[in-house]
C-alpha positions as CSV (number, residue, x, y, z in Angstrom):
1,X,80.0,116.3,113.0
2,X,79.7,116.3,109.0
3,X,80.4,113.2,107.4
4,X,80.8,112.4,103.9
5,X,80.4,108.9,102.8
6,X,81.5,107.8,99.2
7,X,80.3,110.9,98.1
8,X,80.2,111.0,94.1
9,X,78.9,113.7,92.0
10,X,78.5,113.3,88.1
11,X,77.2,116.0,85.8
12,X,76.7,114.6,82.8
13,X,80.0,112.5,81.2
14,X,82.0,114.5,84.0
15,X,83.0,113.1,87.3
16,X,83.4,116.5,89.3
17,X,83.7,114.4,92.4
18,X,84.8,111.1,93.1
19,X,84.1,108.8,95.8
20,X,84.7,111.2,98.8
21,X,84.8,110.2,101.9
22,X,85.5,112.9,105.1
23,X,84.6,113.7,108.7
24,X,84.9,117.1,110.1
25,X,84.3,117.8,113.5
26,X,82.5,120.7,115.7
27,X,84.9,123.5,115.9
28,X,87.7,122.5,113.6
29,X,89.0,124.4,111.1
30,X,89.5,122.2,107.8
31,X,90.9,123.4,104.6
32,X,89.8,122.1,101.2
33,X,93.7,123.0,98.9
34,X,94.0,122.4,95.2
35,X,94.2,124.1,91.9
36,X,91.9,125.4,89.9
37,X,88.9,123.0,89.3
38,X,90.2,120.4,91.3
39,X,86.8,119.5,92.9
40,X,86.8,122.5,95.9
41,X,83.8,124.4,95.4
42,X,82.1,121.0,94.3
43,X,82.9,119.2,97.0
44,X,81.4,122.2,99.0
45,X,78.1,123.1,97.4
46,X,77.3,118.7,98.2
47,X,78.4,120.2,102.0
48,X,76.1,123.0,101.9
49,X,73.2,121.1,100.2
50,X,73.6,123.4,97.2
51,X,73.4,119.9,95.2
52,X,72.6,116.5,96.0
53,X,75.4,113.7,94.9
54,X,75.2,111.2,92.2
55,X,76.0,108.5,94.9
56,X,76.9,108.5,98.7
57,X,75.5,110.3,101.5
58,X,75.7,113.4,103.8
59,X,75.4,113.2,107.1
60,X,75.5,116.2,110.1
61,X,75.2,114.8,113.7
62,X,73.9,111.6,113.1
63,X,71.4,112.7,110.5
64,X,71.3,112.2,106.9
65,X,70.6,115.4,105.7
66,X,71.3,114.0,101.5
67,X,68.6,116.0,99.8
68,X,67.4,118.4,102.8
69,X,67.1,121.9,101.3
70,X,70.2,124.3,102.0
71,X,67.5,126.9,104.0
72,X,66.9,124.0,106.7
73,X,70.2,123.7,107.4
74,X,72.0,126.1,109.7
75,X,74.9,127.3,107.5
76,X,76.6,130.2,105.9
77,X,79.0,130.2,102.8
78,X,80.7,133.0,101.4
79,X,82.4,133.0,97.6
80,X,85.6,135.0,96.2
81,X,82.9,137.1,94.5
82,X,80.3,138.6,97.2
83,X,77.4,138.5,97.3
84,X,74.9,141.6,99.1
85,X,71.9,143.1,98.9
86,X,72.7,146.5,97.1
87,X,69.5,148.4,98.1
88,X,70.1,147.7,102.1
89,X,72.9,149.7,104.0
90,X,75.9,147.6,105.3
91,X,74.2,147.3,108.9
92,X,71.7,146.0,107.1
93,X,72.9,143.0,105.1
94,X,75.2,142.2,107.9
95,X,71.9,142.0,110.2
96,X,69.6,140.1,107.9
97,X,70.4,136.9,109.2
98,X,69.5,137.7,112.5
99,X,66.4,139.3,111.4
100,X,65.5,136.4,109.9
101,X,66.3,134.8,113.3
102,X,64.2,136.7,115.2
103,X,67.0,137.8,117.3
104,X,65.5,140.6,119.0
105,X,67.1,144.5,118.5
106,X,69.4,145.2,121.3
107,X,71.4,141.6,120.3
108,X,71.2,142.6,116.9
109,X,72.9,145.9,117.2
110,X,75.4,144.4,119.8
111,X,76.6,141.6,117.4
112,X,76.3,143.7,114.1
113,X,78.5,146.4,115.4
114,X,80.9,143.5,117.1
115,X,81.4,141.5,113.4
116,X,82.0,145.6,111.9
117,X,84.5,146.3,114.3
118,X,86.3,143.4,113.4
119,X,86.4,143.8,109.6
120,X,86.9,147.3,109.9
121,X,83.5,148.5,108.3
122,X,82.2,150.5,111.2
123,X,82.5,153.6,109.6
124,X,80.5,152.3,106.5
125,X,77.2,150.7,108.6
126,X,75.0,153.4,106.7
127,X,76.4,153.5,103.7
128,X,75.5,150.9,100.8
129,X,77.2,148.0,99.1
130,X,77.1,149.3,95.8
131,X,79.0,152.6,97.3
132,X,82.1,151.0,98.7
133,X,85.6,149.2,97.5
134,X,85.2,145.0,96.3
135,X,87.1,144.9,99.4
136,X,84.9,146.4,101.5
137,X,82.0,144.3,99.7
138,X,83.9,141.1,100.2
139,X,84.3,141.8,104.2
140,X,80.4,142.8,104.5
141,X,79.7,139.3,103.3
142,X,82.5,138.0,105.4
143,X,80.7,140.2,108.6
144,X,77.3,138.4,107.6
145,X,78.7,135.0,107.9
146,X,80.2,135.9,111.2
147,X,76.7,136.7,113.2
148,X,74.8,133.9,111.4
149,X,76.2,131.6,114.3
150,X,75.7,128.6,111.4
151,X,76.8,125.0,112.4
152,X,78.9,125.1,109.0
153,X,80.5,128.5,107.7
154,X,82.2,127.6,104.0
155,X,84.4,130.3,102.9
156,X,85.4,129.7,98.5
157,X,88.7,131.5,98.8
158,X,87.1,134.7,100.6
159,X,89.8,136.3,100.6
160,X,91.2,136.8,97.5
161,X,90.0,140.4,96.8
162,X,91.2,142.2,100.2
163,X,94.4,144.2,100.5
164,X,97.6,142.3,101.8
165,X,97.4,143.4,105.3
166,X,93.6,142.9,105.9
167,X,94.1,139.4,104.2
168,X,96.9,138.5,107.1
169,X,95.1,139.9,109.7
170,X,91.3,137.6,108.7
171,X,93.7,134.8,108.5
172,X,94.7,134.6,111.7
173,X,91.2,136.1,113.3
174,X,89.0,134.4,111.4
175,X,89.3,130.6,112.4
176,X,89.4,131.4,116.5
177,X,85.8,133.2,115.7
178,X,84.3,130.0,114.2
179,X,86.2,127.6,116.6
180,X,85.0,130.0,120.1
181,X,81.2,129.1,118.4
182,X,81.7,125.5,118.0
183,X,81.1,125.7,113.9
184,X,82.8,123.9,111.5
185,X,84.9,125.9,109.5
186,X,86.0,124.7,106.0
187,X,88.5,127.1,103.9
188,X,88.9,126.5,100.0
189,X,91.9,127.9,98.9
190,X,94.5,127.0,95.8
191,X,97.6,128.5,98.1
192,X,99.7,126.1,100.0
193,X,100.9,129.1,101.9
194,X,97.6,130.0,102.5
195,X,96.7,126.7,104.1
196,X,100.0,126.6,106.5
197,X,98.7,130.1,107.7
198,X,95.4,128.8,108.6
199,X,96.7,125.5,110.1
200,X,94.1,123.1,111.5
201,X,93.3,119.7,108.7
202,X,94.0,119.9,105.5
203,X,92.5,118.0,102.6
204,X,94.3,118.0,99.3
205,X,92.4,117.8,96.4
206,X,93.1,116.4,92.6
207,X,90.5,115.5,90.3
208,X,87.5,115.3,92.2
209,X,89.4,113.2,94.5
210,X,90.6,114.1,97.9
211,X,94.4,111.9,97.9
212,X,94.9,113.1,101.4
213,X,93.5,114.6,104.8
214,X,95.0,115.4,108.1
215,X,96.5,118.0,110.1
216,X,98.0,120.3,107.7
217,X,101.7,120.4,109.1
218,X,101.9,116.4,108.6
219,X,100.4,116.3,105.1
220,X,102.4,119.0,104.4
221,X,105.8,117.0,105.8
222,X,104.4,113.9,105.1
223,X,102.3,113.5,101.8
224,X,101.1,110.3,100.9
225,X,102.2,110.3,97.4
226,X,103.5,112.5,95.0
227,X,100.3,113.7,93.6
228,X,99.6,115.5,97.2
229,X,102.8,116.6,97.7
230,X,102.9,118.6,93.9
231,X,99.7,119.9,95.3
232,X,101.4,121.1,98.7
233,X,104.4,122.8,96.9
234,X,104.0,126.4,95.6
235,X,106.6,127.3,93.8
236,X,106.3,124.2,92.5
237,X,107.9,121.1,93.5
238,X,111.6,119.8,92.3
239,X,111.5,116.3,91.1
240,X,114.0,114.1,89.3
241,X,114.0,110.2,88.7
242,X,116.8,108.8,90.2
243,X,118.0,104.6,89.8
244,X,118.8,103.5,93.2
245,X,122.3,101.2,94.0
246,X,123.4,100.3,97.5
247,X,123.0,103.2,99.9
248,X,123.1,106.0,97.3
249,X,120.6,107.8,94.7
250,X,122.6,108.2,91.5
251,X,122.6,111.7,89.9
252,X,123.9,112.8,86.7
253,X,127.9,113.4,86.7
254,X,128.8,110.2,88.8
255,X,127.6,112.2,92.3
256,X,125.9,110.5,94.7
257,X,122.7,111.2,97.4
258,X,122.7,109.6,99.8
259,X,119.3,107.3,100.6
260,X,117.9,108.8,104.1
261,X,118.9,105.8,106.7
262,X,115.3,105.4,107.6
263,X,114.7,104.5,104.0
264,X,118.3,102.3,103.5
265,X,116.4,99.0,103.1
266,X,114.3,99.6,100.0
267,X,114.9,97.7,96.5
268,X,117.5,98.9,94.3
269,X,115.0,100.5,91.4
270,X,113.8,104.1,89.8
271,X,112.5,105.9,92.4
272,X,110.9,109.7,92.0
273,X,112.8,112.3,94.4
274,X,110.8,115.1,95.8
275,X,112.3,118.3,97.3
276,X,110.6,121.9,98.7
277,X,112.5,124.7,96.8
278,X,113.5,126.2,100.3
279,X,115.2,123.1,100.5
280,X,117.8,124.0,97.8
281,X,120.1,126.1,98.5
282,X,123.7,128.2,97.1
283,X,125.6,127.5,100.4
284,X,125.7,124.1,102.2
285,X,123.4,123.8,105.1
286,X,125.1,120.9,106.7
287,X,127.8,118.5,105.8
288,X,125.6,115.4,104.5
289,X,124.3,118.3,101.5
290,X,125.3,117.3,98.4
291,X,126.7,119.9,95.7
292,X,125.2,119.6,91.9
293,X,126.2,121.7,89.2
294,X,122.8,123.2,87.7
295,X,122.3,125.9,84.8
296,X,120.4,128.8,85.9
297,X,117.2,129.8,82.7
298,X,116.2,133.4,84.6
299,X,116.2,134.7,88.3
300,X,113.1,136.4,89.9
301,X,113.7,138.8,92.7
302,X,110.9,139.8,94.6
303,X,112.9,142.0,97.2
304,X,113.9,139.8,100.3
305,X,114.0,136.8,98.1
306,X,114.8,135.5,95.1
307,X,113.5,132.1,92.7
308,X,115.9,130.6,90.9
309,X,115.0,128.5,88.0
310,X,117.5,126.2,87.0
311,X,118.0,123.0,84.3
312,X,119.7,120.0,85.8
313,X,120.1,116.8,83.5
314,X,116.5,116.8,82.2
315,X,114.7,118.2,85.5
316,X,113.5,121.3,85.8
317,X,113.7,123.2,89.4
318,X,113.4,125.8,91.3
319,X,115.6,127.1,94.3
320,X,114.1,129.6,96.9
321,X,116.7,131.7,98.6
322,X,116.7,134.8,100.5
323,X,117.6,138.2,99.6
324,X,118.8,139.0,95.9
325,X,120.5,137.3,93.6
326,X,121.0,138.0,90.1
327,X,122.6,135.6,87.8
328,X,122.3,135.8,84.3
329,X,120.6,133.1,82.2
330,X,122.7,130.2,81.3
331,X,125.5,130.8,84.2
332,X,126.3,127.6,85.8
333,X,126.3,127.2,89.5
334,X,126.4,125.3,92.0
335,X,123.7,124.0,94.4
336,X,123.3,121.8,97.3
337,X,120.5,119.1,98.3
338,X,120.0,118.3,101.6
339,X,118.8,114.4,101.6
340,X,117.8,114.8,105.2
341,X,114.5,117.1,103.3
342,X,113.9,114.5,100.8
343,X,111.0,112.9,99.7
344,X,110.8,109.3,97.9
345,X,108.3,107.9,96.1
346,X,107.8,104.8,93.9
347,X,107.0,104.2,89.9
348,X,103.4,104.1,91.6
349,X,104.2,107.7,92.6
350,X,103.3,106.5,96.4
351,X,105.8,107.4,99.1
352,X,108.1,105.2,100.2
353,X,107.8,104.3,103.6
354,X,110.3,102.9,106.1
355,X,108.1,99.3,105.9
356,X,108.5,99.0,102.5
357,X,112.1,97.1,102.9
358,X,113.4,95.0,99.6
359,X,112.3,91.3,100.5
């Protein structure tokens, strides 16, 4: 088990990491998901024992490992850019580990030729890294994680260089090889998409800060607050401030939305509405969607779906919709909400829970 307690890191005037506190377990796969210097591959070099924290400790199996050197630890991390030793043939770098091991010859061959098969690089063992594809790089550093058998394997959004079908495939493959083993497998990605694919926990990052962790489906469904939930939402999500009267959200144009009936008790106020752009729709899903007249700004069509981006009142959002459809900028149309699919959250920007009735 790897704990993080009240982990900080500070480097210089800049808080890179902020009070973190987590526990992974042997065999679970766990997801670190947020944009672009959000805190992810911080947060995983203090995992690794790449750096030491400002405050706060680190802790594998009972043991405080804060400050032990990354080479006692029994762990493997590969980056979006690879890393190999160019003058050693693929076998090679994929074996070193072993090697270093001790493992003896016949186990070496068996497990280096296993981890080729599955990435596909069997027909490159003899060849070197500097001779093949970034792809092909990426998946030999990928290959030497695999036979390392390491305790923790962190993967920095290793995938990001491979081809669309290889990339699907080491999705699904790649977390039932570290679970079999008993590692703990942690997965730092900035693709929501990425992160339902993989499944398993999910910790949402903003900041430095992780604002939520649990199994990805239910922070997904169920973010905390609206700061997770923007970080769970790609295309982005829709938003609009709404004032609350009696059982209804008010939008612009004197229509109404209903307040979900697990939610019919809370204070008239402002309240933030949150919405999935699959959740927006051209054709009414149900009977309880409500129709809104929006303004389409441009339509992208990717093949077998399209993104709408539309202006209503002063929100901006985004409709999801499958196959093609191709309006023309400024057209006005009209959309439906489903209130069963939306999310509420306070002037705090937390969500609004069923407990929190008006007094």
């Amino acid at each position: 088990m790897l704990e993080l307690r009240n982990v900080t890191k500070t480097v210089g005037a800049a808080e890179h990491i902020r009070d973190v506190s987590l526990t992974l377990q042997h065999g679970s796969l766990n997801v670190l998901l947020g944009p672009t210097l959000s805190g992810k591959t911080s947060l995983m070099r203090l995992m690794a024992g790449l750096d030491v924290p400002t405050s706060g400790s680190v802790w594998f199996d009972g043991q405080n490992v804060t400050g032990m050197p990354v080479q006692q630890r029994k762990i493997a991390m590969v980056y979006q850019q690879f890393i190999n030793y160019p003058a050693m043939t693929v076998y090679e770098n994929i074996a070193s580990p072993l090697r270093v091991a001790g493992t003896d010859q016949a186990k070496i061959d068996k497990e280096v030729r296993n981890a080729a098969a599955l990435l596909k690089l069997t027909p490159y063992l003899d060849r070197t890294p500097l001779s093949l594809s970034g792809g092909q790089q990426q998946r030999t550093a990928l290959a030497r994680a695999i036979v390392k058998n390491a305790s923790l394997v962190l993967l920095d959004e290793p995938l990001a260089n491979l081809d669309y079908k290889l990339r699907e495939e080491l999705r699904a493959e790649l977390p039932k090889i570290f679970a079999a083993a008993g590692t703990i497998f942690v997965y730092a990605t900035t693709e929501p998409h990425e992160a339902l694919l993989l499944g398993g926990n999910t910790a949402t990052l903003s900041e430095g800060r992780i604002t939520q962790f649990g199994p990805t489906i239910d922070v997904f469904r169920k973010p905390i607050d609206l700061v997770t939930a923007k970080t769970f939402a790609d295309p982005p999500l829709n938003t609009i401030v709404l004032a609350k009267k009696g059982q209804d959200f008010l939008l612009e144009g004197g229509v109404k939305l209903p307040v979900p009936a697990e939610l019919s008790g809370i204070a008239d106020a402002n309240y933030t509405i949150g919405f999935q752009p699959h959740h927006l729709s051209l054709e009414r899903p149900n009977a309880a969607a409500v129709p809104v007249r929006a303004k389409v700004t441009i339509t992208e069509i990717t093949g077998s779906e399209s993104f709408i981006h539309l202006d209503f009142a002063d929100a901006r959002w985004v409709m999801l919709t499958h196959g093609i459809r191709d309006f023309e900028p400024d057209a006005e149309i009209e959309v439906f909400i489903d209130p069963r699919h939306i999310m509420v959250f306070d002037g705090n920007g937390s969500a609004v829970a069923a407990s929190k009735l008006a007094a």
